[in-house]
C-alpha positions as CSV (number, residue, x, y, z in Angstrom):
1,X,46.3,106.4,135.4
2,X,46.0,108.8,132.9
3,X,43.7,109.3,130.1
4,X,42.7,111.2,127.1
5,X,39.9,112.8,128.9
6,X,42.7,114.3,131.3
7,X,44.8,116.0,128.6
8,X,43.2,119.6,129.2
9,X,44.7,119.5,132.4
10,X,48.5,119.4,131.0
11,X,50.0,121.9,129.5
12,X,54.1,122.1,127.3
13,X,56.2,124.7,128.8
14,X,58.0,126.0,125.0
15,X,60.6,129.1,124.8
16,X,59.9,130.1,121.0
17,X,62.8,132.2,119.8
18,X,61.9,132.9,116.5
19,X,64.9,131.7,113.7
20,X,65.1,132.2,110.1
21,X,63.4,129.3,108.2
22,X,66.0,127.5,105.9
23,X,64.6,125.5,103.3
24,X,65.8,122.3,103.9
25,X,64.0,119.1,103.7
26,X,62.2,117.5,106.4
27,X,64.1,114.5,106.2
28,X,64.6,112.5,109.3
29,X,68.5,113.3,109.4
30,X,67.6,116.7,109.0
31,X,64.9,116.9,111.4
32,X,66.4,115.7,114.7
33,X,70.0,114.6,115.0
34,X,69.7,112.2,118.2
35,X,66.5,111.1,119.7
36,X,65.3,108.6,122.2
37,X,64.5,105.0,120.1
38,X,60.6,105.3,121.0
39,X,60.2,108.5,119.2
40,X,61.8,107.1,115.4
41,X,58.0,106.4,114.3
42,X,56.2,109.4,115.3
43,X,59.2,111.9,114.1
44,X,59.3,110.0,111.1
45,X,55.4,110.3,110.7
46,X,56.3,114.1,111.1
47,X,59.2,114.0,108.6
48,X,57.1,112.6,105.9
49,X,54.0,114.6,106.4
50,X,56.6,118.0,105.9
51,X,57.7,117.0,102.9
52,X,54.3,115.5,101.2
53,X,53.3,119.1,102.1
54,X,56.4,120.6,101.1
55,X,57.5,122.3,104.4
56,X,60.9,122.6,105.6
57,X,62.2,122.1,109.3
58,X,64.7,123.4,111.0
59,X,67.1,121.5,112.8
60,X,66.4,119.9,116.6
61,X,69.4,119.0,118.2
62,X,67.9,115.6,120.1
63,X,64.6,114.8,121.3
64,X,64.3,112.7,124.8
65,X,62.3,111.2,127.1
66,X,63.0,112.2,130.6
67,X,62.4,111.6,134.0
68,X,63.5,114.5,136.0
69,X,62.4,118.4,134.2
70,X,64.1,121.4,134.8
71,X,62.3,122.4,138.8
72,X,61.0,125.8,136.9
73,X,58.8,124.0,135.1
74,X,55.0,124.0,136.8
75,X,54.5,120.2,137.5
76,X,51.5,120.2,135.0
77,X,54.2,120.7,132.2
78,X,54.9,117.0,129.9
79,X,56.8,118.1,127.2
80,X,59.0,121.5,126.2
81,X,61.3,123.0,123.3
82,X,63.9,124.6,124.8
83,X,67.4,126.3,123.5
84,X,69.5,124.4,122.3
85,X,66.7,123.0,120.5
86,X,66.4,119.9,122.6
87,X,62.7,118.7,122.7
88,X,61.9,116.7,125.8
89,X,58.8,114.3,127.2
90,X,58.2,113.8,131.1
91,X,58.5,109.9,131.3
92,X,55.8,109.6,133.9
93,X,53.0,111.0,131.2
94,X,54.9,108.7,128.2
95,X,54.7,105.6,130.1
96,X,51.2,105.8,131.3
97,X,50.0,107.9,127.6
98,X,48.1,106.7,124.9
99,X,49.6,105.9,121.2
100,X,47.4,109.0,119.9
101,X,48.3,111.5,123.1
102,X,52.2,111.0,122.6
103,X,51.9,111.4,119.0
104,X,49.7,115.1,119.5
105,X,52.3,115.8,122.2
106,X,55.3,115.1,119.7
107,X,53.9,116.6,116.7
108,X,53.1,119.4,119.3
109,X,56.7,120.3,120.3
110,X,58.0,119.6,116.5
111,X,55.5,122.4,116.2
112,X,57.4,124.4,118.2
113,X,60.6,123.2,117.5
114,X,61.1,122.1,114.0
115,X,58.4,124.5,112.4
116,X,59.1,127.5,114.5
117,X,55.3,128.1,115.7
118,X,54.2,129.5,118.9
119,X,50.9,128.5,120.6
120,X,47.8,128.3,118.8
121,X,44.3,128.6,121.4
122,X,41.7,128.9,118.0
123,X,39.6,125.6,118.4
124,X,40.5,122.1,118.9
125,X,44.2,122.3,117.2
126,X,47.9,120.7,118.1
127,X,49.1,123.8,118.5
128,X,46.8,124.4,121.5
129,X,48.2,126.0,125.0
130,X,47.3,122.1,126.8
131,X,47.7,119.2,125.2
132,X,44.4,118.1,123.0
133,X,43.3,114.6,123.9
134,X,44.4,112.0,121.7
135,X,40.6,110.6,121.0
136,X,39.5,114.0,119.7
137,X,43.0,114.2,117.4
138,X,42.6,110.8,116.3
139,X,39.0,112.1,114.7
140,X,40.3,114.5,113.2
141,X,44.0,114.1,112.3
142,X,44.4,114.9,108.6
143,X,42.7,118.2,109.3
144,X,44.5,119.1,112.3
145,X,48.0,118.3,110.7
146,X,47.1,120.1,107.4
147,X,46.4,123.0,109.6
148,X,49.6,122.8,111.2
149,X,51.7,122.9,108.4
150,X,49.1,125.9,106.5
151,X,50.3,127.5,109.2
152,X,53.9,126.8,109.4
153,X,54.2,127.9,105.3
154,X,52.6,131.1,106.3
């Protein structure tokens, strides 16, 4: 089984190439256009904490949960952005994840995708190289997503 206390140990595999930011709204519609049923709360948790900030997103073509990742990947890796903007999350992790470790790892790769930010290794952050567990993020979730999105206006 895995736990919170395991999360330093995986790390998201993201191919940043860096697009113009557009200012549209971070509706849902405009966030992601297909996504896996599982993920609607979480990306909608995302959606509405960009626009109570006032950050726009740019647009993910789907969002999945899979059970087979591209064999390039190191075997550590649970989740990835990758062109064309398809984010994706290595069933074996979801199943077996916490509620608070598949929300850091979605708001991670939204990150990535939707607010166009690389990796982030300052402190504890969601942003970080390896995934930060989900009972440290839980602690201190407002401050971690207002950092995010700081960042993302910058």
């Amino acid at each position: 089984l895995l736990s919170t206390s395991c999360g330093p140990m995986f790390a998201c595999k993201t191919e940043v190439i860096h697009r113009r930011r557009v200012d549209d709204d971070c509706t849902l519609e405009q966030l992601v256009y297909q996504f896996h049923g599982q993920l609607r709360p979480m990306l909608e948790a995302f959606s509405q904490d960009a626009l109570k900030r006032g950050v726009p997103c740019l647009k993910t073509r789907k969002a999945v949960v899979e059970k087979d990742f591209p064999t390039e990947f190191d075997k550590n890796v649970i989740g990835y952005c990758q062109a064309p903007w398809t984010i994706a999350f290595k069933k074996s992790f979801w199943d077996a994840a916490s509620a608070a470790d598949r929300m850091v790892l979605v708001y991670h790769e939204l990150g990535h995708c939707a607010l166009n930010l690389d990796h982030y290794d300052e402190g504890q952050d969601i942003m970080n190289t390896y995934l930060l567990p989900g009972d440290i993020a839980e602690e201190k979730w407002d401050k971690l997503v207002n950092n995010m999105f700081e960042r993302a206006k910058e």
